[in-house]
N, C-alpha and C positions, 0 to 999 in steps of 0.2 A: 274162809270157813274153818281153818284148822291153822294150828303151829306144828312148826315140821321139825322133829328134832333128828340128830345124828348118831345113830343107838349101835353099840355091838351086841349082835346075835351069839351070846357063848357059847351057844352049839354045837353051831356049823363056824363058829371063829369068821366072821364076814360083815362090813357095816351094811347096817340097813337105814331108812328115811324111818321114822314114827310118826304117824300125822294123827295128833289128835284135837278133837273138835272142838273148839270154843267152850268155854263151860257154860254160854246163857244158850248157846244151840242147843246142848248134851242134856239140858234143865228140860227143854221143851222137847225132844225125840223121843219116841218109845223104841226102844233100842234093839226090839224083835224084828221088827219091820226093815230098820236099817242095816243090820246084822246079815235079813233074808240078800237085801241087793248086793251087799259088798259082797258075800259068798257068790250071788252069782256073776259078779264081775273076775270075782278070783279064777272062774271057770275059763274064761277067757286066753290062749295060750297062742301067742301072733308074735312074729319078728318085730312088729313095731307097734307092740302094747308091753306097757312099762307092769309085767303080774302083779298080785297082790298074794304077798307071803302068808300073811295072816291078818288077825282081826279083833277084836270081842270088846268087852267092857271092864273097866276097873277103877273103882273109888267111886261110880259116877260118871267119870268120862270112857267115850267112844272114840276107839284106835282104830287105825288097819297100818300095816305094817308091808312096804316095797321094797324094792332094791334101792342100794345108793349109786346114784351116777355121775359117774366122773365128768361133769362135761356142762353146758349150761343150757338156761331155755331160747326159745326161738324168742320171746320176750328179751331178754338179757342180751342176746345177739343185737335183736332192733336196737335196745337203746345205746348198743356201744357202736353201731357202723350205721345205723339207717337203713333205709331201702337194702334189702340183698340184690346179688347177681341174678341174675333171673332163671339162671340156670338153677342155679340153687333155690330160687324160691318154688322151682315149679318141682325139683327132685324131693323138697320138703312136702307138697303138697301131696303128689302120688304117693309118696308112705304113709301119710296121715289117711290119705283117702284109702288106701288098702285094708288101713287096720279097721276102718270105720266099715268097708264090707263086710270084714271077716263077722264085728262085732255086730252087726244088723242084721245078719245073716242067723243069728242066734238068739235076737231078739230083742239086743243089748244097746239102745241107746245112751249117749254121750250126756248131752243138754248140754254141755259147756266148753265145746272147743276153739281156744284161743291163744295168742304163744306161750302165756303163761304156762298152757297144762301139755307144752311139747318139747320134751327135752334133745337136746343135740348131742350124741355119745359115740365120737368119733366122727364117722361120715353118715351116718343114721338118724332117723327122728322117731323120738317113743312117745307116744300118744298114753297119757296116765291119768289118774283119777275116773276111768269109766267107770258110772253107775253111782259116782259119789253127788251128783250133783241132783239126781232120780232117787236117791235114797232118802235126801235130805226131803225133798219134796214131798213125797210118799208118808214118808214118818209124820209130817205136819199133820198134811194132808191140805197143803195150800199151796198156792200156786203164783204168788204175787212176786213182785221183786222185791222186797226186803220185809222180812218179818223177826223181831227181835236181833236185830243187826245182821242176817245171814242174807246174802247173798244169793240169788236161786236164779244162775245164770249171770252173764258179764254183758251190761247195755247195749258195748260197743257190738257185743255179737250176737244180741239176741234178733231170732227170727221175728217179723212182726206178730205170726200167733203165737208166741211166746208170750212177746213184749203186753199182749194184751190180755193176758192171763186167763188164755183159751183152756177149757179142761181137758181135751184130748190132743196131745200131742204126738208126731211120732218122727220118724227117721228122718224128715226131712228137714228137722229145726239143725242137725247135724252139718245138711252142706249149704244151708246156709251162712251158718257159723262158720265151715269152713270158706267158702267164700268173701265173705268178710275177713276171716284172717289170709287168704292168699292177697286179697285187695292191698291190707296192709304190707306183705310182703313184699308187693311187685313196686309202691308207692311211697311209702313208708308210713301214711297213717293211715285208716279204719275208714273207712267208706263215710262215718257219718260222726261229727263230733259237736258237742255241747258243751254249753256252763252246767250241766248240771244232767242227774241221768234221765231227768222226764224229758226235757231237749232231748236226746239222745235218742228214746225210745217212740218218741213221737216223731222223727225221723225216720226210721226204723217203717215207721206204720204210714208215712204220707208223702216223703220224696223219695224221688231216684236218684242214683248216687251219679255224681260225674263221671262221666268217660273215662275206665284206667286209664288209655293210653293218654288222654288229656294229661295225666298228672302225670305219667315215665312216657315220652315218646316210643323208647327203646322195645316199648309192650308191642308184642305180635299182636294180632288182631285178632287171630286166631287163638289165646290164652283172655284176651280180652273178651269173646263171646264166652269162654266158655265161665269165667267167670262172672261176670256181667248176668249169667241165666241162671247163676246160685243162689242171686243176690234178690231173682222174682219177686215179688210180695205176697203172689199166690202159691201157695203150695205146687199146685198142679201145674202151673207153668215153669217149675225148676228144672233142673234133671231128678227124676223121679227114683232114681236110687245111686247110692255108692259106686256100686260095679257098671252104669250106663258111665257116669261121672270117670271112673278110672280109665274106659275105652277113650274117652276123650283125653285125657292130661296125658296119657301115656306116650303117644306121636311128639307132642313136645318136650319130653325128657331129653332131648338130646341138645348138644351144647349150642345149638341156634335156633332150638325147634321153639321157643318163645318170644325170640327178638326178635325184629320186624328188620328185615334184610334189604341191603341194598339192593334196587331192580331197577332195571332199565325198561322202558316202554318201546317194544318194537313197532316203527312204522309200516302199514302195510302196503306191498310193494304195487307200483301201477304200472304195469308196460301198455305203451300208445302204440300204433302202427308207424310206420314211418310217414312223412309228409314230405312231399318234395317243396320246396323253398326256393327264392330266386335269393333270397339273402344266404345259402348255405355257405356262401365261399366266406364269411367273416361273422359270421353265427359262433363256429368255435373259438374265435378269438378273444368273441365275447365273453362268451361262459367263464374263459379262463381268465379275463378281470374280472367278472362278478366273483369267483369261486377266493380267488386272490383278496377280494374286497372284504369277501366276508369272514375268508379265515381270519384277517387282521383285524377286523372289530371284535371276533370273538375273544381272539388273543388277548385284546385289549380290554375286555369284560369280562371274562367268564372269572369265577370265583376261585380261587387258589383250592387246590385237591385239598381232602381232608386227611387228615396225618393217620398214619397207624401205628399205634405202640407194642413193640414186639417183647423180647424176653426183658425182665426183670430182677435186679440183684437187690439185695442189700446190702450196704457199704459201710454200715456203726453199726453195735451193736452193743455199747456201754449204755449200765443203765442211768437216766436223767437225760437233760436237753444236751442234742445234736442239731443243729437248728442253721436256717440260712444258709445252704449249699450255693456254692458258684462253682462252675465245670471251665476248667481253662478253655480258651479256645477251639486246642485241637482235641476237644474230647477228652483226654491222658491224666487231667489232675484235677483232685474238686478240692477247692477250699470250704472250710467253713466253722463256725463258730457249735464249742462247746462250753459244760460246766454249768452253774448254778447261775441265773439272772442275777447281773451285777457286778460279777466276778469270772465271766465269759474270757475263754481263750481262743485265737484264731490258728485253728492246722489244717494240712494240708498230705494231701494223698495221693495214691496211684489211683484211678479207678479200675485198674486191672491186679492190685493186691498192694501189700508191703504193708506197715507199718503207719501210721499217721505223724506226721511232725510238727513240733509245737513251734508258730514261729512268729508270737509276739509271747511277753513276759507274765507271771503271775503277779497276782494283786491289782490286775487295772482290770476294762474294762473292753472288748475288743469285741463287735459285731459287724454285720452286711458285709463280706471282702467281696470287691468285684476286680475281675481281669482285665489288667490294661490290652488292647488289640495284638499289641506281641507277646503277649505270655509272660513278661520276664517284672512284674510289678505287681501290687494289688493296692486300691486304696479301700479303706475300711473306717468304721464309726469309732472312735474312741471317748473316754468323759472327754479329753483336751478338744475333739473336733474330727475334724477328718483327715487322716492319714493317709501316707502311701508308704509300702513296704517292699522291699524285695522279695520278690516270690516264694524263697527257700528262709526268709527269716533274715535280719539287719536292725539297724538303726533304723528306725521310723520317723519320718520330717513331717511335720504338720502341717498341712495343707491349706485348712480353713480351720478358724478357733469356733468354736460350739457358742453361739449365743444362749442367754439365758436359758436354761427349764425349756427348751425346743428341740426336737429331735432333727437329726442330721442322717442323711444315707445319699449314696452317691454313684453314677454312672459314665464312663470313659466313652469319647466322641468316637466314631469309628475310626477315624484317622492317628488317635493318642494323643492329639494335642490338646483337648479339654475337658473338663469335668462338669460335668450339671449336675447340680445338688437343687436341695429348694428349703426353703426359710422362712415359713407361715403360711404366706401365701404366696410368695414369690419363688418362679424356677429362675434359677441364674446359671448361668453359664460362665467360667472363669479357665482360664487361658493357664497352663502349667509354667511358660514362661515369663510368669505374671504380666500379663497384658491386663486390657481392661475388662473387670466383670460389666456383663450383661445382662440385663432382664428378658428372658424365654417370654416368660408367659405371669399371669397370674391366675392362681387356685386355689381353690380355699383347701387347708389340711393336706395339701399336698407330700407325700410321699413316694418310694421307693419304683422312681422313676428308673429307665431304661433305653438306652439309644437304639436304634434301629440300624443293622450291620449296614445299611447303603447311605449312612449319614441322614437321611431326610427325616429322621420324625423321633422327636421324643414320646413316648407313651408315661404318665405317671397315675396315681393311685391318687385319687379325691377320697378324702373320710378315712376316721374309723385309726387313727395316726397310733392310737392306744395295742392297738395288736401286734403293732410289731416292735415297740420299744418296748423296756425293761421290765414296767411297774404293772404293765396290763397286757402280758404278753399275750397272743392266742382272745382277744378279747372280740366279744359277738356285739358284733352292729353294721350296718350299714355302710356302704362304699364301691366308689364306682371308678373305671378305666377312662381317662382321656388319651386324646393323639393331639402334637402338638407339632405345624412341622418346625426344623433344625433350625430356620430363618428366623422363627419368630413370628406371631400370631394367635390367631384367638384359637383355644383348645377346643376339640370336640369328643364329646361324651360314648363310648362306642358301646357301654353296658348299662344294664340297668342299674336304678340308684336307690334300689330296695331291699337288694340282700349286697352280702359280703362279695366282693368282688375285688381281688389281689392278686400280687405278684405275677405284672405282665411279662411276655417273655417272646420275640421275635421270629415267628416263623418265616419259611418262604411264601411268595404270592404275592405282596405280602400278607400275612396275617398275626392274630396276635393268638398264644397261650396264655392262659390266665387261669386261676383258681377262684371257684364262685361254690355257694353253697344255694343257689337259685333253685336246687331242685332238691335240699335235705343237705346231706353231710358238705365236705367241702373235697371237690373234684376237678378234673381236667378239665377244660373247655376249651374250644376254638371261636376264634368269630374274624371273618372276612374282612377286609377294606378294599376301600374303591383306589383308584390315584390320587382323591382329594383325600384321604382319612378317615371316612366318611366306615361305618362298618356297613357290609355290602349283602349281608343276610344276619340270618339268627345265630346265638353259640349252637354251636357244639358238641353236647357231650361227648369225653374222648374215655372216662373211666367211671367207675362206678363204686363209693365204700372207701375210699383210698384216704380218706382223713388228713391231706396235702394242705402243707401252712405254708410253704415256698418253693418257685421254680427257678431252674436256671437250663438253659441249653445252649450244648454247646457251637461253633460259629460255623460250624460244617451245617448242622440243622440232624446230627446223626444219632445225639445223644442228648439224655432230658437227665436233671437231678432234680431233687425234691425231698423234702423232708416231711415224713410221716408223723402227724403230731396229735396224740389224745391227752384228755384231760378229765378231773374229775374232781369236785369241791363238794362240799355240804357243811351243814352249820352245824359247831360244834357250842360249847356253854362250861364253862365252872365259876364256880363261888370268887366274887371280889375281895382281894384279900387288905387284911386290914394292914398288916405291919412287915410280913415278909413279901420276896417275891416269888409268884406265882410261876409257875411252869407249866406250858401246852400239854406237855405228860400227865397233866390234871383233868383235861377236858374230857367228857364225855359226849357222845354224837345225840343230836336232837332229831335229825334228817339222817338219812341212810339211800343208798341205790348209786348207779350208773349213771349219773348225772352232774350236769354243770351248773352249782346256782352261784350266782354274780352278788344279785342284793336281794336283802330281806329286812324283815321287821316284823317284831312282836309284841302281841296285843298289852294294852295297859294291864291287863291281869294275868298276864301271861300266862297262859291258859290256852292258847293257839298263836300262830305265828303264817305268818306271808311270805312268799318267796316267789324268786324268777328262777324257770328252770327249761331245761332242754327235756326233758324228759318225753315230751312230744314229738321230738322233730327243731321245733322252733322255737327259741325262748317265749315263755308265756309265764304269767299270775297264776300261783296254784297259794290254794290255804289247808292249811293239818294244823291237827291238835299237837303240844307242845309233845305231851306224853307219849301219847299213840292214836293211830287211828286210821278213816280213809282222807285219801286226799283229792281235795275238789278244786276242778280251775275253774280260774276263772275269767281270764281274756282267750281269746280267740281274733287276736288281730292277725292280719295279712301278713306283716311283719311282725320282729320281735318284740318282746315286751320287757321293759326292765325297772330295777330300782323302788320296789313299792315300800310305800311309809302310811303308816297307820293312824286315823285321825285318834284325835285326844277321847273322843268317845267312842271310838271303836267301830264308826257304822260305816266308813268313808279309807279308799286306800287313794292314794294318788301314786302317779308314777309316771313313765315317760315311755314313749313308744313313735316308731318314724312315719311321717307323714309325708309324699311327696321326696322323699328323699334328707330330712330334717327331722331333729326329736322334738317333738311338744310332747306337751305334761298334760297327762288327763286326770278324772275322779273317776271312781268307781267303789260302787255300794258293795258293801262287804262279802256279803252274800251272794255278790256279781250281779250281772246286770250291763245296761248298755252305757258305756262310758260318757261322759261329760268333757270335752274339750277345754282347759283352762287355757293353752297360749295357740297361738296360729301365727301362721307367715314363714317370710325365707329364714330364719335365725335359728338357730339351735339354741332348746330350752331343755335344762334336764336336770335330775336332782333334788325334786322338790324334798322338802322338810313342813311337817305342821306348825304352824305353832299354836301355844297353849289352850288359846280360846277355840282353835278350827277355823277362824275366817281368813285368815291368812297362810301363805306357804312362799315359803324363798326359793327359789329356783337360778340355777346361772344359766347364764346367760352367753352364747355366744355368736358374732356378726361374722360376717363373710368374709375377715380378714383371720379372724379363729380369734380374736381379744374377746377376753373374758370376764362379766360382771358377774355381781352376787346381784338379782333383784328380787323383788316385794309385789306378788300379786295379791290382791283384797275381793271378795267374794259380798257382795251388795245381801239386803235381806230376802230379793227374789233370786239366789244363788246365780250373779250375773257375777263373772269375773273380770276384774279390770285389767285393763294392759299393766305388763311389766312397768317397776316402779324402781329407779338405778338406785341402789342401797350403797354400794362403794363399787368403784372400778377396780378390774386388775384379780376382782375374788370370784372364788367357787362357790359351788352352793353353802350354805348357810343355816349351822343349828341356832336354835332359839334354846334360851333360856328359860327353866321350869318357871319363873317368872315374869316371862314373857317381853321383859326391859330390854334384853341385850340378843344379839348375835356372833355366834362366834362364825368366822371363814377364814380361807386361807389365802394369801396375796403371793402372788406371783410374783416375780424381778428378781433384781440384785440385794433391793434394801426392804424382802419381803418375809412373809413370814407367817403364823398363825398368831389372827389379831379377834380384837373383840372391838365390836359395832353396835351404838346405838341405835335400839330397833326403829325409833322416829328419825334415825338419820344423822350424821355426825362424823367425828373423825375418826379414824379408828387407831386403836389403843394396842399398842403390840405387845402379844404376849407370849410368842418364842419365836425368834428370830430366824432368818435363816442362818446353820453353820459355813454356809460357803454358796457361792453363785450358782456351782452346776450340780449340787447336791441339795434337791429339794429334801426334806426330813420328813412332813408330813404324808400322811398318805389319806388316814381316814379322823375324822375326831367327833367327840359329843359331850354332853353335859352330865356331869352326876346327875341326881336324880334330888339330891337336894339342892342343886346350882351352886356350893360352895368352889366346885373345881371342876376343869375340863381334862379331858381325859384323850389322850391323840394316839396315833399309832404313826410309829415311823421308824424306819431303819436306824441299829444301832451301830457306827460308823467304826468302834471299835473291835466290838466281833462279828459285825456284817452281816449280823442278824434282825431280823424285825422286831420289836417291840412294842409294849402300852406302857404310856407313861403318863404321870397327873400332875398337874401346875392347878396351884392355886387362881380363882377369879381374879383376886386382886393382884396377881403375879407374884414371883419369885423364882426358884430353883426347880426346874421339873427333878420328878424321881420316878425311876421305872419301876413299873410294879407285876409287870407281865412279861416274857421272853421266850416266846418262839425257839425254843431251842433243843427241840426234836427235828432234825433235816426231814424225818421220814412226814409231818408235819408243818408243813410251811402254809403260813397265813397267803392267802388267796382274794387276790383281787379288792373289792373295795366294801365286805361284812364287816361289818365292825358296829353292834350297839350295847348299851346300859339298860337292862330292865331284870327289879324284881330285886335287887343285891345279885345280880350276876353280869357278869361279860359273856356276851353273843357271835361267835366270831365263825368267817368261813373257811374251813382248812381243803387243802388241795391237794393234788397229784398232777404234774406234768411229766409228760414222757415222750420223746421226739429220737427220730433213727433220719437218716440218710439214704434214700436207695437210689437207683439208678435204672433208668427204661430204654432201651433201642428205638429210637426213632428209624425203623422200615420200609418206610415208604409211604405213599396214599392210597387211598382207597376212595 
């Protein structure tokens, strides 16, 4: 409803917020009316209401004038950690709900409380904008959700006799609203969500929301009735006022009075009389094998305690990536890799103080270190392969040579004598006194596998291989935990294969740690196994917010490391330059907020644009205007959603999203709507691209072994789509050419490269080589706009920075025209389009620390 600016008050020398109202709002108010509420909102004087300084009108536009507060909204919070602690989410609630007494108590309804309108100012929550949302309304004299672009009330929160543009409302559309936003707090998203806000509000008006604790276990039951009863549909069945509502939240303020506790079920006791027996004389003999019998099945069953995590440090504290912690054995030294992706150093620490030391070289390339069983080695990821090093720093001996463009990481047997790595799809097992490699197992995508300290079981990572190498660090998709035992055999899956699920890590029991984002950010988990490998219950949760990209523990089972990892991209845009080169310093932002978008694309008239974002909780489809405006999503898949591309006539997005634990490429009408399925099966399909006409889209392709085509799906005239169509082996997906003739993709190997393919099929044509085997160059590429030249982005090898660079169609000499060369500024992940005479590109922020937690015991 308003722009907020940052104003000093010359008066009193102090900054204040200035929020003034839209000009087509301030067109349509009569400014007496709104004038009357805001003063009497000013009246209003509470610990946890944000005052109102002052007010009035000028030029036309309608001001009121607050404090400025140093600190951010409960909004802003969700989208940087997710679900809060619960302690915290309920200490937020009792202060919003006091203010809302204080304010009802005066006569002074809200109409719009949501995290947006609750700022965080230290250890405190202020409740702001009261009366601004009743004034607006008043002034009209209407009562709809959107009239001349204004807002009158927020979907997610509105009460159903809101949402239906009842005329007498009163205090109780408040805790509704507030219950809905505690909903959000305790789960991390809004009771009720849609494509669109009449979805929303017709929600709002005909279902019941799921079970909080369904979505956080960790929810008391008791925060769950009481929210659960704000959320009525009847007025009269809510809590009937603020102050009934605060009796209630306020028993749960305290640091367990929301979470649902561990309880034991007492049996209740039965004494018999005694019974004389002719069997007494070996009656007790018995008892004591059966009691014998059954202690040892229990022993032999029962599920491994669940761990407790005690105090916590933090161990880095340099800003940029700190990433890939490994804790020596006895607890005492964490290794791990810093510096910029690409150009990664591996050092190594006390975890009780000192200094860090750097103990491989500048200018290479040095991630994953893992501790051999006696502390005195480490082998680690290098470009050459995989290495092993002396603990304190040496000569590095090459272990394994890095096969083509495939990621390598690696794990010490418990005994020292071998390494298992894995290589596509293949775990292998290789002997340090070079004996003969072996094949574990086979998995698709397999990674950052783990021995198990009693030798019997490897656990490794299926999926998702992009997050923890270089190009895609930190990258949102899907991936699951197997168990494999030491001997060899078929792998068994112990996690789900729907969200992210990484870096397993060896408990006693046995059991495994691991990092999942199954229930919102990415946190601790446990999950049990039987003797066969088998997991033997559900995860887990062991933390909550902790934003963890890797674990390691150490072989006592006494000490956990992990690194704390956030991020943050959005699409930036400046002008193609004709003859000089361009500098990132040029870009201005398109997108803005606390958020991670991956891929986007924008419209042929570029005039709006598509993207995938976290902004939710879960990567999903959202669409905004290029310039400004609101933004509407538009999937709502179970999983995430990524990569959308925009058909040539603008009605049609496709993009890729996981199905079964697999990406398929769906359609989806622009304006949203119920997707269309284009690929199906066990394959990973993702990537699609339009081409010219719209009947068509290339997508790659990839089989259970992770080999990767570029293909060609076709869409019949009753929009049936045909199976994939192999266009060349060995490529990624695939642009088309503004004239629809050619393809350009990018080939994988030794003698590969960025090539151009005829779209009926052919051989392809190569038009930039690769520089070298283990340095792919490409990263993202497209077509001019007139087809004369392709346009690629890829690392410059010389200042080791990324860049855009243009090759002519018919080949020749690339020349860079673009250079990433603000650090503060690093191109992100895989944005990269041409539209309009402009570059579209997504710029990021990574940031990773190191800490360190007490493993205490079980509970």
């Amino acid at each position: 409803m308003a722009t907020v600016y940052l104003a000093e008050d010359l008066r009193h020398h102090r900054q204040v917020a200035v929020k003034v109202l839209r000009p087509e709002l301030a067109a349509t108010l009569g400014p007496e009316r709104f004038l009357q509420e805001i003063e009497t909102a000013a009246r209003l004087q509470h610990p946890h209401i944000l005052p109102v300084h002052d007010s009035g009108e000028a030029g036309g536009f309608l001001y009121y004038v607050m404090p400025y507060v140093e600190g951010e909204s409960l909004r802003a919070r969700l989208a940087r950690q997710g679900e809060l602690p619960i302690h915290d989410a309920v200490k937020a609630l009792v202060e919003v709900t006091d203010a809302l007494a204080y304010a009802h108590g005066r006569g002074v309804v809200h109409r719009d409380i949501k995290p947006d309108n609750v700022m965080l100012s230290g250890r405190h929550a202020l409740v702001m904008d009261f009366g601004v949302a009743k004034a607006v309304s008043e002034a009209t004299g209407r009562q709809q959700l959107t009239t001349a672009g204004v807002a009158l009330g927020t979907p997610a929160y509105m009460a159903p006799e809101q949402a239906a543009a009842e005329p007498h409302l009163d205090h109780r559309v408040d805790l509704y609203a507030l219950g809905a936003m505690g909903y959000e707090l305790v789960s991390g998203r809004p009771p009720f969500t849609g494509r669109s806000s009449q979805e929303v509000l017709a929600a709002h008006m005909t279902q019941r929301p799921e079970p909080l604790c369904a979505r956080r276990p960790a929810c008391s039951p008791g925060l769950e009735a009481v929210l659960m009863r704000c959320l009525e549909k009847r007025p009269a069945d809510r809590w009937q006022s603020a102050d009934e509502l605060l009796a209630q939240l306020e028993p749960l303020a305290t640091p367990s009075g929301g979470t649902t506790p561990t309880t034991t079920r007492p049996l209740e006791a039965v004494v018999r009389p005694p019974r004389r027996s002719r069997w007494r004389t070996w009656l007790p003999a018995a008892v004591v094998l059966l009691a014998l019998a059954a202690a040892l099945a229990f022993a032999l069953t029962r599920p491994p305690p669940e761990v407790r995590l005690g105090r916590r440090v933090q161990l880095t504290l340099d800003p940029g990536l700190e990433i890939d912690p490994a804790l020596s054995p006895d607890g005492k030294l964490t290794a791990y890799a810093a510096g910029p992706l690409g150009a990664t150093r591996l050092y190594v620490r006390q975890v009780d103080g000192g200094a860090p030391v750097a103990i491989t070289a500048e200018g290479g390339v040095a991630r994953r270190p893992r501790w051999s069983p006696d502390g005195s080695r480490l082998v680690f990821r290098s470009g050459r392969g995989l290495e092993i090093i002396p603990t304190l720093g040496g000569t590095p001996r090459l272990f394994v040579a890095a096969p083509p463009d495939d990621w390598l990481d690696a794990t010490w047997s418990s005994d020292g004598r071998s390494i298992a790595y894995a290589v596509r799809d293949s775990i292998l097992v290789q002997p340090l006194d070079g004996g003969v490699v072996r094949r574990l197992a086979r998995l698709a995508e397999a990674h950052s596998c783990v021995w198990s300290p009693d030798g019997r079981w490897v656990a490794c990572v299926s999926g998702n291989q992009q997050s923890v190498g270089n190009d895609a660090f930190g990258n949102i998709a899907a991936s699951s935990i197997w168990v494999i035992p030491a001997t060899g055999g078929a792998p068994v899956r112990v996690t789900d294969n729907q969200s992210l699920n990484t870096s397993p890590a060896w408990l006693p029991g046995p059991s495994l740690l691991f990092i999942s984002d199954r229930d919102g950010g990415r946190d601790l988990y446990q999950v049990p196994l039987d003797r066969t490998g088998q997991a033997s219950g559900s995860p887990t949760r062991l933390t909550t917010g902790i934003n963890a990209a890797a674990a390691s523990i150490s072989s006592d089972g006494r000490r956990l490391a992990y690194a704390v990892f956030t991020e943050t991209s959005n699409v930036w845009a400046l002008p193609i330059p004709t003859s000089t080169v361009a500098s990132v310093r040029q870009a201005e932002p398109v997108t803005t907020g606390i958020q991670v978008i991956e891929g986007f694309d924008v419209a042929p008239g570029s005039d709006w644009l598509v993207f995938d974002s976290d902004r939710g909780g879960t990567q999903q489809l959202y669409r905004a205007p290029v310039a400004s405006g609101d933004v509407q999503q538009l999937t709502s898949e179970a999983g995430p959603a990524f990569s959308p591309v925009i058909s040539p006539d603008g009605r049609e997005i496709a993009y890729h999203a996981f199905r079964e634990g697999t990406r398929q490429v769906f359609v989806v009408a622009s304006e949203g709507g119920r997707p269309t399925a284009v690929t199906v099966g066990a394959e990973h399909h993702r990537g699609a691209r339009w081409s010219p006409d719209g009947r068509r889209l290339t997508i790659a392709t990839a089989d259970r072994t992770g080999a990767l085509e570029t293909d060609v799906v076709s869409r019949d005239h009753e929009g049936r789509w045909s199976a994939p169509r192999t266009l060349v082996k060995g490529g990624t997906n695939g642009a088309w050419s503004p004239d629809g003739n050619s393809i350009v993709t990018f080939l994988a190997g030794e003698r590969g490269g960025l090539v151009i393919v005829p779209a009926a099929g052919g051989r392809p044509r190569m038009l930039v080589p690769l520089p070298s085997a283990t340095t792919p160059p490409v990263q993202a590429f497209t077509w001019s706009e007139d087809g004369r030249f392709v346009y690629y982005l890829a690392r410059d090898p010389e200042a080791n920075r990324t860049g855009i660079w243009r090759v002519p169609r018919a080949g020749g000499a690339p020349r860079i025209v673009f250079r990433f060369d603000d650090p503060s500024r690093p191109w992100h992940r895989s944005g990269f389009k041409v539209r309009g005479g402009r570059f579209y590109v997504t710029l990021g922020d990574q940031q990773s620390d190191i800490w360190m937690m007490d493993v205490v015991g079980s509970r």
